[in-house]
VEXMIPA-651352 format. One record per residue (C-alpha): residue in one letter; x, y, z. Coordinates in steps of 0.25 Angstrom, whole numbers, plus 5000, padded with zeros to 4 digits. Example, Ala and Ser with C-alpha at 12.3 -4.5 7.8 and 13.67 -1.06 7.14 Angstrom:
// residues 2
("a",(5049,4982,5031));
("s",(5055,4996,5029));
***
This chain:
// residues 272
("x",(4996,4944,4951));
("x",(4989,4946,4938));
("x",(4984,4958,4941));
("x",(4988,4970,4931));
("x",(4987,4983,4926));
("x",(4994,4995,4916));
("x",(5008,4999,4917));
("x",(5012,5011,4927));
("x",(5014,5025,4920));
("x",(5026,5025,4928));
("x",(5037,5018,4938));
("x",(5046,5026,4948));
("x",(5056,5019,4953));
("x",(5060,5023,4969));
("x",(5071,5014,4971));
("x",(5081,5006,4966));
("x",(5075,4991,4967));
("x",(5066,4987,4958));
("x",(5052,4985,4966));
("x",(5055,5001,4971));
("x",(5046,5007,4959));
("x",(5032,5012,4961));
("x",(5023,5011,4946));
("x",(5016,5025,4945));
("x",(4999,5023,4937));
("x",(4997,5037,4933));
("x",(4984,5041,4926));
("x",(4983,5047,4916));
("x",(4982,5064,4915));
("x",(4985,5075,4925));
("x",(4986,5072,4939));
("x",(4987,5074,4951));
("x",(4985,5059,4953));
("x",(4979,5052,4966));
("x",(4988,5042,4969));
("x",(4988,5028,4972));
("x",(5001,5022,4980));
("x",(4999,5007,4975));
("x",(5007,4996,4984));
("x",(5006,4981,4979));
("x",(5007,4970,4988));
("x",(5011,4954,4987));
("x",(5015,4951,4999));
("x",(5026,4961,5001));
("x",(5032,4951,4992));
("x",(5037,4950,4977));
("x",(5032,4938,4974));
("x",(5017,4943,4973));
("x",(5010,4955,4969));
("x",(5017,4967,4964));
("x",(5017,4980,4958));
("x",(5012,4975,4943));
("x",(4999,4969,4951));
("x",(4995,4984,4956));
("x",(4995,4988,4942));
("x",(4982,4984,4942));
("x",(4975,4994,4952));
("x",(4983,5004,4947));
("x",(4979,5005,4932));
("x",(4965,5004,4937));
("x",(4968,5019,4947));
("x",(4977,5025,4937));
("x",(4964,5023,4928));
("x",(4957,5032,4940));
("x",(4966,5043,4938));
("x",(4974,5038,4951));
("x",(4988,5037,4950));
("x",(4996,5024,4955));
("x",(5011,5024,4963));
("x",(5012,5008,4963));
("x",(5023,5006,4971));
("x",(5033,4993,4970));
("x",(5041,4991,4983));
("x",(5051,4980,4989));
("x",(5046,4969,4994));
("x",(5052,4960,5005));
("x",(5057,4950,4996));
("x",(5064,4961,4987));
("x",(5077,4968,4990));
("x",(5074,4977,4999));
("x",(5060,4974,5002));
("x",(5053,4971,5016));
("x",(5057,4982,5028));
("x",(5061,4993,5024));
("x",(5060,4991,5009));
("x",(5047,4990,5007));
("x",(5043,5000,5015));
("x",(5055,5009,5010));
("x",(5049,5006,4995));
("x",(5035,5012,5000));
("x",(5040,5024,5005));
("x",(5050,5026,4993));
("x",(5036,5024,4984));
("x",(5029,5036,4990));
("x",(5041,5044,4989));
("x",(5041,5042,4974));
("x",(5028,5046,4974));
("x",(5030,5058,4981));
("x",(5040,5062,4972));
("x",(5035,5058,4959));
("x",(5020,5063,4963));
("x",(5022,5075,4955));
("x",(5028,5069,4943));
("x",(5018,5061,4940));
("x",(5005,5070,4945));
("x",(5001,5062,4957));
("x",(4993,5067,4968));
("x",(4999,5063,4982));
("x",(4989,5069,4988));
("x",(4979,5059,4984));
("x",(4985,5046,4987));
("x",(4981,5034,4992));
("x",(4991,5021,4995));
("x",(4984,5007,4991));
("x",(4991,4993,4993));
("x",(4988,4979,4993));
("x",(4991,4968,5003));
("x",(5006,4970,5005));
("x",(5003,4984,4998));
("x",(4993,4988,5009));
("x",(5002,4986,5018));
("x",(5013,4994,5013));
("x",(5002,5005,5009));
("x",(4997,5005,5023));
("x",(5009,5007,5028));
("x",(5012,5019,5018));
("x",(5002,5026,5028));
("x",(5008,5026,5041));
("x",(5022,5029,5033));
("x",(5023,5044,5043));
("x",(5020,5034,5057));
("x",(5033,5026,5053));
("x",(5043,5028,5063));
("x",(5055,5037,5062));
("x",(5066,5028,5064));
("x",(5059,5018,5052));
("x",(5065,5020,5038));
("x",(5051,5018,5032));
("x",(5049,5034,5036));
("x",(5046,5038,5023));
("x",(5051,5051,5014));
("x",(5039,5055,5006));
("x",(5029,5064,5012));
("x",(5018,5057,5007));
("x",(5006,5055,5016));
("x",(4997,5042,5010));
("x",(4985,5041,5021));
("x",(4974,5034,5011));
("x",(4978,5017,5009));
("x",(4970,5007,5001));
("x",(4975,4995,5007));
("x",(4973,4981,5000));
("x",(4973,4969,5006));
("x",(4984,4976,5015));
("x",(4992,4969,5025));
("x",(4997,4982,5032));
("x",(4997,4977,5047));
("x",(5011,4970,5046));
("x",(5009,4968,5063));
("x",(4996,4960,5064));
("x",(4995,4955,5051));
("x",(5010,4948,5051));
("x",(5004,4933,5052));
("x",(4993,4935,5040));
("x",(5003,4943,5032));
("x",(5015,4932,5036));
("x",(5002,4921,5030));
("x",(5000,4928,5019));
("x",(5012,4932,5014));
("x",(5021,4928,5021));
("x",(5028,4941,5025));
("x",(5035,4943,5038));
("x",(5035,4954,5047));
("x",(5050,4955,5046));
("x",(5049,4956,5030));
("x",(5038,4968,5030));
("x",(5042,4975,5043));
("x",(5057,4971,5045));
("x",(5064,4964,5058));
("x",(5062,4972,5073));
("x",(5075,4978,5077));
("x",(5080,4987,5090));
("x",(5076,4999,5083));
("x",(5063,4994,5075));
("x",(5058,4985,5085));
("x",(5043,4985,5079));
("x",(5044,4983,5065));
("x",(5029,4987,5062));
("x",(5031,5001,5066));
("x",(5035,5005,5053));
("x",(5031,4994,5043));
("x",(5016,4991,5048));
("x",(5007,5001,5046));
("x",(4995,4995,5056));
("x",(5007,5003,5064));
("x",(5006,5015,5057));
("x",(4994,5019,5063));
("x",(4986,5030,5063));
("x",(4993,5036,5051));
("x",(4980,5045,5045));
("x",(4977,5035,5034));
("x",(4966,5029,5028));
("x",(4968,5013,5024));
("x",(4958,5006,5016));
("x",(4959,4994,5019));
("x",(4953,4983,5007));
("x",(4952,4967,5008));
("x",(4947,4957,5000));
("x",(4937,4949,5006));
("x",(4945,4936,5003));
("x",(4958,4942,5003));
("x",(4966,4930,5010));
("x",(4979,4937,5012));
("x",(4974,4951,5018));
("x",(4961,4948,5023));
("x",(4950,4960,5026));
("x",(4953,4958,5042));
("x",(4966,4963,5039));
("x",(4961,4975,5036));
("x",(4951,4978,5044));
("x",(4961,4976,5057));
("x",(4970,4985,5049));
("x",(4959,4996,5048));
("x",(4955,4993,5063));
("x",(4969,4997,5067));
("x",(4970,5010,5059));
("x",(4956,5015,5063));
("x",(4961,5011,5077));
("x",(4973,5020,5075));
("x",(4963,5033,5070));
("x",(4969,5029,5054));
("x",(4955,5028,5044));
("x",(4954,5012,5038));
("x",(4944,5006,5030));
("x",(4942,4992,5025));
("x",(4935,4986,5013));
("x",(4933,4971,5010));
("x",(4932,4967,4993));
("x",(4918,4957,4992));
("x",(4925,4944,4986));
("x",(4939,4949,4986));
("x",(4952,4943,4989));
("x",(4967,4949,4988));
("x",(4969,4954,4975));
("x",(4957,4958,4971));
("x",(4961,4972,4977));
("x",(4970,4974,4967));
("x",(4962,4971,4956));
("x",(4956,4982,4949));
("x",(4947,4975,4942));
("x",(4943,4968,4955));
("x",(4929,4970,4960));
("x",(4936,4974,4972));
("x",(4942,4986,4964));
("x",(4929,4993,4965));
("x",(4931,4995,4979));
("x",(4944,4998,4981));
("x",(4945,5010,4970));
("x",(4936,5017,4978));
("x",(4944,5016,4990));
("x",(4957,5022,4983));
("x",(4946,5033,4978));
("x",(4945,5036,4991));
("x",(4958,5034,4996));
("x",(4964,5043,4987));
("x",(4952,5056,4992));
("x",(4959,5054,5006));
("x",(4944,5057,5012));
("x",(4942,5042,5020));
("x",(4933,5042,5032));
("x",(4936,5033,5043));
("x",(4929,5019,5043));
***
């Protein structure tokens, strides 16, 4: 919680609530920028993590030369929040982005999506976004087409992993994927993206060694199901590393996450 870092070159607002901003890190100089889509977790919950915390991580790739679209969203305990909200907020993210790409010299064809614990999932579900049934409002408007994920300490398989995330956060399926009805009778099929699967992505898949609330077997099933599917996946474990020393830019573990987003953002990943 203590974590931080500069202040954002600038804020765009796509709604009207107050958590539907995103916080833009620009470097500095002519672009075309890489970009980084930057999802916080907590729990899904306003009562940990946050934006501010990802400030961090972004100050130390806006030094790279890479730029930053830090989104803030609706969480299930906001106004709003849960299903469809969150998701909703997602999707109204990108949009911004696709719109404001030009103004602010941002390369969308060079862009990777990285989120942490709660922010994995909703990055891993970013995607399968095109999979998403018809009939579901989560259909997204933009065009954009985000098949490279950094996910850390994710908790993406809202399906198999309802007990752990239920212990750990104390989340229910009904918060994060909304109640079953006549006409959406599986709520997974739009909400969990172990269902949007095979959706031409590659998802990195990082885990502290000690990391409690997302443990490394997490995402090796995970990567298992997308290889499965014909989707690329790979894992890393961080030596000695627990939750939140993957956003920690000053982390040991940094040092072998950067060059993961490196190669995230060149799109050239072989299957592992």
């Amino acid at each position: 919680m203590a974590l931080s870092g500069p202040e954002p070159s600038a804020r765009i607002a796509y709604g009207t609530a107050p958590s539907q901003f995103v916080e833009l890190f620009r470097p500095g100089g002519q672009g075309p920028f890489p970009v980084v889509v930057l999802i916080h977790g907590g729990c899904w919950t306003v009562a940990f993590g946050g934006i501010r915390q990802m400030h961090n991580v972004a100050g130390a790739l806006q030094k790279q030369g890479i730029a930053v679209w830090n989104v803030e969203y609706r969480r299930v305990d906001e106004a709003g929040g849960g299903y469809p909200g969150t998701y909703l907020d997602v999707n109204a993210a990108m949009k911004a982005l696709e719109e404001s790409a030009g103004k602010y010299q941002l390369d969308t064809n060079r862009i990777a999506a990285m989120g942490h614990s709660a922010g994995g999932q909703l990055v891993q579900w970013l995607a399968g976004r095109a999979l998403i049934p018809k009939s579901s409002p989560l259909v997204p408007a933009d065009k954009l087409r985000v098949r490279d994920i950094v996910s850390l300490g994710g908790l993406a398989d809202l399906r198999a992993e309802k007990n752990l995330i239920r212990s750990r956060c104390g989340r229910d399926t009904a918060e994060l994927a909304g109640q079953p009805s006549s006409t959406r009778p599986d709520v997974y099929a739009d909400t969990n993206a172990a269902d949007l699967l095979p959706n031409g992505s590659t998802t990195y898949l990082i885990n502290g060694e000690y990391d409690q609330i997302s443990p490394p077997r997490v995402a090796s099933d995970y990567a298992a199901r997308a290889r499965c599917a014909g989707d690329r996946a790979e894992t890393l474990v961080l030596p000695g590393a627990g939750h939140f020393d993957e956003i920690a830019a000053s982390s040991a573990s940094w040092k072998l996450i950067f060059p993961v987003i490196q190669r995230a953002l060149q799109g050239r990943s072989e299957p592992k």
